[in-house]
C-alpha positions in Angstrom: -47.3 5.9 6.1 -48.2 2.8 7.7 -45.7 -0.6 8.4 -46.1 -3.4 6.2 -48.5 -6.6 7.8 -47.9 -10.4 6.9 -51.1 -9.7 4.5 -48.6 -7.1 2.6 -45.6 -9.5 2.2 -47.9 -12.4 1.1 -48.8 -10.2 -1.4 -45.0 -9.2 -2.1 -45.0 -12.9 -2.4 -47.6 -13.5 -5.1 -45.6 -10.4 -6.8 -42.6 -11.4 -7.0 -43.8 -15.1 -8.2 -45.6 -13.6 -11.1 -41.9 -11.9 -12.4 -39.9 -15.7 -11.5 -42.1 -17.6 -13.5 -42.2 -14.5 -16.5 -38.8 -12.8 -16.2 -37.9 -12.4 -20.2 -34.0 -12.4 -19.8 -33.7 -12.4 -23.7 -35.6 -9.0 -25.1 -36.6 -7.7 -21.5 -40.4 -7.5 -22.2 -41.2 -9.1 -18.8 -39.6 -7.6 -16.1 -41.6 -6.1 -13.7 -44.6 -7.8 -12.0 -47.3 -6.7 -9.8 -50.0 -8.0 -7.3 -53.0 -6.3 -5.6 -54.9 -7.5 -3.1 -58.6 -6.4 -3.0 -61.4 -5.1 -0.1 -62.3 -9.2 -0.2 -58.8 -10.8 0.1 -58.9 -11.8 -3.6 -55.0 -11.4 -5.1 -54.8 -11.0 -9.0 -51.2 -10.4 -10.4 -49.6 -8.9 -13.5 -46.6 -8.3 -15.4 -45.6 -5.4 -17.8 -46.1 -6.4 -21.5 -44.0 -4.1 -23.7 -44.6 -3.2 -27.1 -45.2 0.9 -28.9 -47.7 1.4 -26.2 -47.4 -1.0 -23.3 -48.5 -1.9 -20.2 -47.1 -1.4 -16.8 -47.7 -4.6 -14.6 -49.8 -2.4 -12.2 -52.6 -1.9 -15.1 -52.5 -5.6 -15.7 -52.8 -6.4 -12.6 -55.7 -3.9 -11.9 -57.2 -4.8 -15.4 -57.2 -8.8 -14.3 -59.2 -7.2 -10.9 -61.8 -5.2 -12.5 -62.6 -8.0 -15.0 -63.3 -10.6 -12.1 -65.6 -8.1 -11.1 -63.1 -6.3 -8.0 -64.0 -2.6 -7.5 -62.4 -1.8 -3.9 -58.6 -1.8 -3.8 -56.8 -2.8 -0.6 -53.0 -2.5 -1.3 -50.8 -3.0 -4.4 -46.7 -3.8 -5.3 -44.7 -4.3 -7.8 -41.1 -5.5 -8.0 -38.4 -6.1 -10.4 -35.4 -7.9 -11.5 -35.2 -11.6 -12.0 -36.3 -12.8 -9.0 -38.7 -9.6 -7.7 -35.8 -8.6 -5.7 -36.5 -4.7 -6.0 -39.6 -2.6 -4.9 -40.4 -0.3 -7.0 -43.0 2.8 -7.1 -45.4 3.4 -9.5 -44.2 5.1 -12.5 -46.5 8.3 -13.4 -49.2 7.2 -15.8 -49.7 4.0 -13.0 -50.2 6.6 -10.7 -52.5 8.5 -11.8 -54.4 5.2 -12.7 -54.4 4.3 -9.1 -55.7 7.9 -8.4 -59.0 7.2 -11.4 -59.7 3.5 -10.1 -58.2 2.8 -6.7 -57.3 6.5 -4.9 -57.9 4.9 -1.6 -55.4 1.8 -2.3 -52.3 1.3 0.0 -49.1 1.6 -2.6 -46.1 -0.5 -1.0 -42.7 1.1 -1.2 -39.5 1.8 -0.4 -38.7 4.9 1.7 -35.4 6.0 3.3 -34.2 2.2 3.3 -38.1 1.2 4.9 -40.4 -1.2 3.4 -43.8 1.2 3.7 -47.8 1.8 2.5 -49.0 5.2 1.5 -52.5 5.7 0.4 -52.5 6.2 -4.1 -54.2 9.7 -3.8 -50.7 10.9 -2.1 -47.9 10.1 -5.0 -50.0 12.1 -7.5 -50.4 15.8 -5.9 -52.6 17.8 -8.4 -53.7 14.4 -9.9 -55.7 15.3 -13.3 -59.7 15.0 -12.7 -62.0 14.9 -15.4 -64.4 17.1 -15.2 -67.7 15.2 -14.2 -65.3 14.7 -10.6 -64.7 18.0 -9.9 
């Protein structure tokens, strides 16, 4: 695990910005949001969009990446609550999107009380492969 940089609380910044200026307060269909920062310094945010089959602020934040062209992943966060005042891990289809498209990327989190990084590959032991990988 490696101790969060002033790179990594800019980008808890841009997070938590996305979620103030989105926080749905009403039906609660924006109320996580997400930022990741990318092998160029580039920082593209997200936040979750509910609905039968939604999406986690992580995928929109990766999906507004990859469509600018961003392939290398640096770090990621996302937070929650009104303000972004909670750091939250990556729920389990997130993760194992991080593990297809950014395995390498530094996942900011919260640990015994400790603001932290730990690579994507390591919340997903036995992470599914498709079979071209393996």
């Amino acid at each position: 695990m490696q101790r969060l940089t002033e790179q990594d609380q800019a980008l808890i910044a841009a997070a938590r910005a996305a979620i103030a200026r989105n926080y749905d307060s009403v039906r609660f269909n924006f109320t996580v949001g997400a930022a990741v920062r990318c092998a160029g310094g580039r920082v593209f945010t997200g936040v979750n969009v509910y609905s039968l089959h939604g999406a986690c602020a992580e995928q929109v934040a990766l999906g507004a990446a990859i469509t600018q062209g961003e392939r290398e992943f640096q770090t990621i966060v996302a937070v929650r609550g009104p303000e972004g005042e909670e750091i939250i891990p990556p729920c389990g289809n997130c993760r194992q999107i991080l593990c297809d498209y950014a395995p390498d990327c530094q996942v900011i989190l919260e640990t015994d009380g400790t603001l932290r990084k730990i690579p994507a590959r390591d919340l997903l032991p036995w992470a599914y492969r498709a079979q071209s990988e393996e």
